[in-house]
N, C-alpha and C positions, 0 to 999 in steps of 0.2 A: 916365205915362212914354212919352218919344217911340221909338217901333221905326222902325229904319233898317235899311232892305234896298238890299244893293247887289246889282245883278245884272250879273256880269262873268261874263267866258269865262275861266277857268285851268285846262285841262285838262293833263295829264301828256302828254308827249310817246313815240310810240313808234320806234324806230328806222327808219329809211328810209336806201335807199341810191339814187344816179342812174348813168348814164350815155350817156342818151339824152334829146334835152333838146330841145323844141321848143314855140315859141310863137304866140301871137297879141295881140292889146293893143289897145283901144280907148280913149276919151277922158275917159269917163262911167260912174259905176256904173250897175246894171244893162243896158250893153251885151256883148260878147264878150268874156269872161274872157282873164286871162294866164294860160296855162298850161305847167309845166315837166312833163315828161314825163322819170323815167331810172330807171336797173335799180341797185337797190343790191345790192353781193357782196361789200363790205369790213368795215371797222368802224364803230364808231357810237358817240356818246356824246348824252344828252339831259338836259334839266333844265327843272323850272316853279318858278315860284317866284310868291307872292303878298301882300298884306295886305288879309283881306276886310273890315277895318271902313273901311280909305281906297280902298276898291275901286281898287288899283292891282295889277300885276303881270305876269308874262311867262314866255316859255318860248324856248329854244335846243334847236334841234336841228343835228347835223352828221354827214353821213354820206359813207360812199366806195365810188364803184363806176368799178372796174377803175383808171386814175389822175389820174382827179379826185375833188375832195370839193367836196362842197354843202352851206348852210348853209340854215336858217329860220331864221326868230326871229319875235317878236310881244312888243310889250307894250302894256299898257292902262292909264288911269286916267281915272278920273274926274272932272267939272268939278264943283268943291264948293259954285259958284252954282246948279247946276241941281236941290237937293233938292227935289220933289214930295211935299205929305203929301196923305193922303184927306180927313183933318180936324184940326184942333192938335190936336197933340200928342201925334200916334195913329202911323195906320200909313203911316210916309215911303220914300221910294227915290229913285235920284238916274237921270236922262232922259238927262244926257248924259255922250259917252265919246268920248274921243280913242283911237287905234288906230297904233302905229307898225308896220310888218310890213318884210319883205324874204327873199326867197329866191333862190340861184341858187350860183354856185359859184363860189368861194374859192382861193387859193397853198393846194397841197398841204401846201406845210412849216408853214401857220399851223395845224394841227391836229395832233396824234397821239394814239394807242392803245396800251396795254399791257395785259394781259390782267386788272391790277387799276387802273390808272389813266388818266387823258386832259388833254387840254389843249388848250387855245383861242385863240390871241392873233391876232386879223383885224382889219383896219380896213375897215368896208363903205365905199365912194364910188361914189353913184350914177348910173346911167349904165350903160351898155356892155352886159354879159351880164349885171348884178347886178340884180334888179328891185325897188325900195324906194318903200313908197306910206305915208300919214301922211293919217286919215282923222277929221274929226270928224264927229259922231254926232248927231243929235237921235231919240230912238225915242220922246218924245210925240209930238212935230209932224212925224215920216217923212223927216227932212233927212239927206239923205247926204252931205256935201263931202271932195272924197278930190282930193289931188295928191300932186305926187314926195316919198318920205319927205329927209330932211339923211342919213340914215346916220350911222356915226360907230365907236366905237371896241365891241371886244366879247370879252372876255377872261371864264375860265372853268378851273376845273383839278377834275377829278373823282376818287373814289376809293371802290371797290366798298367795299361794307359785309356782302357776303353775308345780308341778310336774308331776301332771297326772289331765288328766279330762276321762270321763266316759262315756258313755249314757247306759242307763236302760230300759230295755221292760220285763213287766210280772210282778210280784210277788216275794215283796224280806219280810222275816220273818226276826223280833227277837226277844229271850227270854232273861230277866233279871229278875233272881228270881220271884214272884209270878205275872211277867208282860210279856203282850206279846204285839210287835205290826207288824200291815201288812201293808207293801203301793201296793199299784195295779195299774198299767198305765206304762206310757213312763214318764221320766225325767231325767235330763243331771246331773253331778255333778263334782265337781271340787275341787283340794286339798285345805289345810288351815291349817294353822298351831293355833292353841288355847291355853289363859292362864285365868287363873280365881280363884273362889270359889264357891266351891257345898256345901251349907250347913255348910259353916266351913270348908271345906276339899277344900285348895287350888294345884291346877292344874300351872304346865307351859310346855310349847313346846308339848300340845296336840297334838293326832293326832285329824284335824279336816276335815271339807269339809263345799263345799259352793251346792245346791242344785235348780236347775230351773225347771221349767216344762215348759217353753217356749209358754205361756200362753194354754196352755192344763188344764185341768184337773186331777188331780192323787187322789185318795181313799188309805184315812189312816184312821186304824183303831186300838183303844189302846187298851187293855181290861186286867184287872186283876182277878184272880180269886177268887171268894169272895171281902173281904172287910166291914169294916162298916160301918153303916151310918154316925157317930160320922165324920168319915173322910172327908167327903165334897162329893156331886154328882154333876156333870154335869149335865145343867139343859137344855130340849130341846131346840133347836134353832130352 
């Protein structure tokens, strides 16, 4: 029997909020990251969502701090020419992955919060303060090729499930392909179940969550590595 490993990034998303935004941007990966810098104090909605045997999948994040809101996203899949086995019919995995990302901040009115629901309807178009890169991947042969993502359309409607809630102190990371982000502070969170469309790749019975900082402060920070300018920068706040 042939084993198929995919090895993707889907991690769950934790709530983040901006409103201090500043960047840099270079040509090439591994040059000077883009990096958004801002203080989240509002609300939050998030969701992953994935299918690990077609190694595809993604994640929405959207946060608010003081009155703007800022968006992430990431999705991933994989190129179903590229499976790698050790020997027939044994132990396989697939080398390459495509990576769509963007982050940066959004029309207030395309997002809202209620204390058991949310909602998402954004059109990303890149360029300007939205920063959106579309990266193929080779990780046998070390090929990075990354330019401006197309964006596109990103709709979403969330609704707390009460399974679990949370609270957070310190420093939580994630990486999704050539993206990372940190949040830093105290903030509570709470489950939610998510359905949508990322880009054309619709989602249902996400896993999602609802995110507060109870009027505190929390620092989030996104940053990619490299990128071009083609793609959009974040422009200082």
């Amino acid at each position: 029997m042939k084993r198929i490993v995919v090895v993707a990034l889907l991690p769950g998303c934790m709530g983040s909020d901006p409103s201090n935004l500043g960047v840099s941007t270079q040509a090439s990966m591994g040059s000077q990251p883009v990096v958004l810098h801002s203080t989240w104090n509002g609300g939050n909605a998030n969701a992953s969502f994935g299918d690990p045997m077609m190694g595809s999948g993604g994640f929405i994040d959207f946060w608010q701090g003081g009155s703007t809101t800022y968006l992430n996203y990431g999705y991933t899949a994989v190129d179903p020419n590229s499976q790698f086995c050790m020997s027939p019919g044994m132990f396989c995995w697939y080398t390459r992955y495509s990576y769509d990302n963007g982050f940066g901040p959004i029309p207030s009115s395309d997002a809202n919060t209620t204390p058991r629901s949310a909602t998402l309807n954004t059109t990303i178009t890149p360029g300007g303060s939205f920063y959106t890169t579309h990266c193929d991947i080779d990780y046998f042969y070390g090929i990075f090729n990354c330019g401006p993502g197309m964006g596109g359309a990103i709709i979403a409607q969330w609704t707390k499930t009460d399974t679990f809630s949370s609270f957070n102190s310190g420093v939580s990371h994630m990486d999704f392909g050539p993206t990372s982000s940190k949040t830093q502070g105290n903030w509570w969170s709470s489950s939610a179940v998510a359905s949508g469309s990322l880009l054309g790749h619709a989602f249902t019975n996400a896993l999602g969550g609802f995110g507060s900082t109870r009027g505190t402060n929390v620092i989030k920070e996104v940053s990619v590595s490299g990128g071009s300018p083609d793609g959009g920068v974040p422009d200082a706040m």
